[in-house]
C-alpha positions as CSV (number, residue, x, y, z in Angstrom):
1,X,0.0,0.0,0.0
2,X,0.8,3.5,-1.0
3,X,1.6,6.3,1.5
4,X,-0.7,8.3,0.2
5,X,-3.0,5.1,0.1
6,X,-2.6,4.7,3.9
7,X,-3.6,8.3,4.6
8,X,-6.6,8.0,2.8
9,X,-7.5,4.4,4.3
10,X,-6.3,5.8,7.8
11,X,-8.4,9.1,7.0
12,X,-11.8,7.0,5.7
13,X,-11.5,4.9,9.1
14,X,-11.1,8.2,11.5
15,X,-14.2,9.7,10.0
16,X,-16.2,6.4,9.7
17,X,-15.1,6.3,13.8
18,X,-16.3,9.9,14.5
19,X,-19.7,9.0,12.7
20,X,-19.7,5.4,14.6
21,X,-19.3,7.6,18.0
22,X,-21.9,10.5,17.4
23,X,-24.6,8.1,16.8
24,X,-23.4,6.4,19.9
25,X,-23.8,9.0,21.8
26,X,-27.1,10.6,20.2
27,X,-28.5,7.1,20.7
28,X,-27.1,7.0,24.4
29,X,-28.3,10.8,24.9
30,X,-32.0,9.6,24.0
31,X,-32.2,6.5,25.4
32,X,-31.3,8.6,28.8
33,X,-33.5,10.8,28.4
34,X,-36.4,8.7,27.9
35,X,-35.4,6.5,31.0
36,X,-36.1,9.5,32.8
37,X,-38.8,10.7,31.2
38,X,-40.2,6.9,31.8
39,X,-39.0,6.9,36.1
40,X,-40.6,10.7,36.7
41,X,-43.8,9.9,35.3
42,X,-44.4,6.6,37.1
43,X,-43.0,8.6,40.0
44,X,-45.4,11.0,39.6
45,X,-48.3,8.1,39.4
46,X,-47.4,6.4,42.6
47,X,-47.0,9.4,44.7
48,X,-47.9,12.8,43.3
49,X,-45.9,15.7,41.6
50,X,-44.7,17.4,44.8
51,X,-43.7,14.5,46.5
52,X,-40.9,13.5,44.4
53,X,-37.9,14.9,43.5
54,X,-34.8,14.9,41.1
55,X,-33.1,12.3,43.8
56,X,-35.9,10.1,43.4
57,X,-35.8,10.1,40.2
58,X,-31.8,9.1,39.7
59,X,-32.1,7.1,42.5
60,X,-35.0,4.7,40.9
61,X,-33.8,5.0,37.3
62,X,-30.0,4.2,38.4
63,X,-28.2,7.0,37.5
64,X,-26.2,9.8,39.0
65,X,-28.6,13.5,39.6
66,X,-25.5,14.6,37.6
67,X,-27.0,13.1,34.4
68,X,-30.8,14.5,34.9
69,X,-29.7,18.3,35.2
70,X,-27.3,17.6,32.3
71,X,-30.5,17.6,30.1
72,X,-32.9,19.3,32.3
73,X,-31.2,22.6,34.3
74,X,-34.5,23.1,35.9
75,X,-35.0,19.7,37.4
76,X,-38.7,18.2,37.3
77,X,-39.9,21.8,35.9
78,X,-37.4,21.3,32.6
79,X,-38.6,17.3,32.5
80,X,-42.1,18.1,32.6
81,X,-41.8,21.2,30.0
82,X,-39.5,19.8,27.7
83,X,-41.2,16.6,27.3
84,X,-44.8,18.3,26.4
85,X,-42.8,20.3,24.1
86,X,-41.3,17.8,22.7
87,X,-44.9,16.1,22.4
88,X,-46.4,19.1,20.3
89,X,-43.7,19.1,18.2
90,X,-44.4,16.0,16.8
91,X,-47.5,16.6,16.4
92,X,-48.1,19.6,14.9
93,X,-45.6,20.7,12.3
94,X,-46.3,24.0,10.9
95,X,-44.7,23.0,7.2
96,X,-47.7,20.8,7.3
97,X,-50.4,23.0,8.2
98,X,-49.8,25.9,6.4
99,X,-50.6,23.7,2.7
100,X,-54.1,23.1,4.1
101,X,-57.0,24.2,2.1
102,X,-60.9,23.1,1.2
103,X,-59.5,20.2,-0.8
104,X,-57.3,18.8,1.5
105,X,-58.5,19.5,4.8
106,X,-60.1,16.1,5.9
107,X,-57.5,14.2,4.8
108,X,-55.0,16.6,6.8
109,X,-57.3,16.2,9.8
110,X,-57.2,11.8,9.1
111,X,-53.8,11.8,9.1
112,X,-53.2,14.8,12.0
113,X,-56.2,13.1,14.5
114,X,-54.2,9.6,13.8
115,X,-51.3,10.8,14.6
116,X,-52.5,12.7,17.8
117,X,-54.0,9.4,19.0
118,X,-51.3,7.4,18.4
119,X,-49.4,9.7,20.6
120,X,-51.7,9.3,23.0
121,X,-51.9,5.2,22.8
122,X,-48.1,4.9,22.6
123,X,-47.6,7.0,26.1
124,X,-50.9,6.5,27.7
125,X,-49.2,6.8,31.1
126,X,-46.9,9.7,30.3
127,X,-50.2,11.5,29.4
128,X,-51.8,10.3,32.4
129,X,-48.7,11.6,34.6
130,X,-49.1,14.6,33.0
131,X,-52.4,15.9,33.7
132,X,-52.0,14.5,37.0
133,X,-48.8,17.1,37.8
134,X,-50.5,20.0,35.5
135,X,-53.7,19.3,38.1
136,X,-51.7,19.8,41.4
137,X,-49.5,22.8,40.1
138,X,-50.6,26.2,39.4
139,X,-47.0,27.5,37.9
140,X,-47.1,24.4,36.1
141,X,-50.7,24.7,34.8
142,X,-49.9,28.2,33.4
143,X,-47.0,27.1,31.9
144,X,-48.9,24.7,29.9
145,X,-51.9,27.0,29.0
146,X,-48.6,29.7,28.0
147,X,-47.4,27.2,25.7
148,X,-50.6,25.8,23.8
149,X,-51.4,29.5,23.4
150,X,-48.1,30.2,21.8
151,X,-48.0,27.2,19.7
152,X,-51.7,28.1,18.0
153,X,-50.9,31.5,17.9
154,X,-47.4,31.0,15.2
155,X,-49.7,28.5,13.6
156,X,-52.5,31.0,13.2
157,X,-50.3,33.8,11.8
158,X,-48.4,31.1,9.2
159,X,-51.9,29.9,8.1
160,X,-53.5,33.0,7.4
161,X,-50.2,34.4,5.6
162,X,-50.7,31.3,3.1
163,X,-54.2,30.4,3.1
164,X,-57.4,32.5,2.1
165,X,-60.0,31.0,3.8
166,X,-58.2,31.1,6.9
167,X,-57.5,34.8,6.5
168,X,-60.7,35.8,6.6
169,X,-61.4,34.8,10.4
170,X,-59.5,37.5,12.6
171,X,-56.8,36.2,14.8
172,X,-57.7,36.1,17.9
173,X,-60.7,34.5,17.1
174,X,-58.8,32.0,14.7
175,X,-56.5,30.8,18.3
176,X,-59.4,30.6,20.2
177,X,-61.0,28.3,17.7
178,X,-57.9,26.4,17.2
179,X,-57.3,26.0,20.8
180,X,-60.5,25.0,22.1
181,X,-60.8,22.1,19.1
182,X,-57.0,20.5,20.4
183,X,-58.1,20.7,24.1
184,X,-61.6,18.7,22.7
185,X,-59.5,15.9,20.5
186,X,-57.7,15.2,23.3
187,X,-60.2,15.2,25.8
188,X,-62.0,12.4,23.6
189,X,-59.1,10.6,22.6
190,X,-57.8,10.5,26.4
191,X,-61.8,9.5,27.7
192,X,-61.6,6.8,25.2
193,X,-57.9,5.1,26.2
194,X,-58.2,5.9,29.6
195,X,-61.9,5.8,30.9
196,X,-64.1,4.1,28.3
197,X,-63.9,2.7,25.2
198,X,-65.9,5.2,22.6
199,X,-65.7,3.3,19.6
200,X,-64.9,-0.2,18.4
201,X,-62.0,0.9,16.5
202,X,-59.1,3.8,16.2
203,X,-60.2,4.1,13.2
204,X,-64.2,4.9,13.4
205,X,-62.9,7.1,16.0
206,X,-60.7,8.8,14.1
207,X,-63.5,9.4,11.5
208,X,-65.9,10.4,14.0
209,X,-63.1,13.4,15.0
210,X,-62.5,14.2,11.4
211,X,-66.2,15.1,11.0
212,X,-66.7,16.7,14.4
213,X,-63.9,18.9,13.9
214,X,-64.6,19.8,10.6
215,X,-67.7,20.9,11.1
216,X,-66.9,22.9,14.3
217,X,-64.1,24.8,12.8
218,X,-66.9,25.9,10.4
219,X,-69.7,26.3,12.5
220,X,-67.0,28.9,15.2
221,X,-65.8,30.7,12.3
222,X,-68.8,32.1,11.5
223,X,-70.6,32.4,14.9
C-alpha cells in the first residue's frame, strides 16, 4: 500500500469512527432521556408531583442526579416542559399545516387526528402523569396554557399568511378556535384510552373526530 493510500484508508476509518461515536452518543443521549422521562412519570403516578424529587428520580432509574440536570437545568420543571414540548412538536408541524385548504383539509385532519392518537396510545401513562402534575401545580398549569397559546398563535399567523380562507377569520378568534378544538380531541381521545372505550376501532374514532372537527371549525368561524 501507498503512502498516500494509507492516509486516505487511515483518513476513511477516522471519519467512519467519528460517525460510529456520534450516533453512539445521540443514541445514548435519548435512550437517557427517555429512562427519565419513563421513572418521573411513574414517579409522579405512585405518589404525586410534589412528593418526588430529582433524587428520586436518579435514585430509581440508576443514574447519577448529575446526568438528569445535564439535560434538564431546571430539574422536574425542565422534564415536565420539555417533554410536552417535545410532544407538540411532533404533532403539529407547521410545514404541514400551512398547505391546508378546502380540498385537503379532511385528509389533513385523518392523518393529524391519527397521529394525535397514536401519541396518546403509545404514552398513555406519560399522558396520564401529565395531567395528574399539570392538576396539582398552578406555575405548572400556566405554563402549559402559556405554551398551547403560543403554539396556536405561530400556527394561526403562518396559516393566514398562506391560506385564504383562513384569512378571513380574525386572529384572535382563529387561536381561540384552534385551541378549544386540540383541548376537545384530546379530551375524547384520552376518555376513550383511559376511561371508556368510545368506539370499536381507532379508526371509526378517528373518523368520528375528522367530521366533528370539521364541522366545528366551520360552525366557530362564522358564529
Amino acid at each position: 500500500m501507498s503512502f498516500c493510500s494509507l492516509i486516505n484508508f487511515m483518513s476513511n476509518c477516522s471519519f467512519k469512527v467519528i460517525v460510529m461515536s456520534n450516533k453512539k452518543f445521540s443514541r445514548n443521549k435519548e435512550e437517557k432521556i427517555e429512562l427519565i422521562y419513563e421513572t418521573f412519570f411513574n414517579l409522579v403516578l405512585k405518589k404525586g408531583y410534589h412528593k418526588i424529587s430529582t433524587n428520586h428520580i436518579a435514585k430509581t432509574a440508576k443514574i447519577s442526579i448529575g446526568t438528569i440536570y445535564k439535560y434538564f437545568p431546571k430539574g422536574k420543571e425542565d422534564i415536565m416542559r420539555k417533554y410536552f414540548e417535545t410532544s407538540m412538536e411532533e404533532i403539529l408541524n407547521i410545514n404541514d399545516l400551512i398547505v391546508i385548504n378546502d380540498d385537503n383539509i379532511r385528509s389533513f385532519l385523518n392523518r393529524f387526528i391519527m397521529d394525535l392518537y397514536k401519541n396518546h396510545e403509545k404514552k398513555v401513562g406519560y399522558n396520564l402523569a401529565l395531567r395528574s402534575a399539570i392538576q396539582a401545580d398552578k406555575q405548572l398549569l400556566e405554563a402549559h396554557k402559556n405554551k398551547i397559546e403560543l403554539t396556536f398563535k405561530e400556527i394561526a399567523q403562518h396559516l393566514r399568511k398562506k391560506n385564504n380562507n383562513f384569512r378571513q377569520i380574525p386572529e384572535e378568534k382563529l387561536i381561540e378556535i384552534f385551541i378549544f378544538l386540540y383541548n376537545l380531541i384530546n379530551a375524547i381521545i384520552y376518555h376513550h384510552l383511559a376511561i371508556m372505550k368510545l368506539f370499536e376501532s381507532s379508526d371509526r374514532l378517528v373518523v368520528y373526530l375528522s367530521n366533528l372537527v370539521a364541522f366545528s371549525l366551520d360552525y366557530l368561524s362564522k358564529s
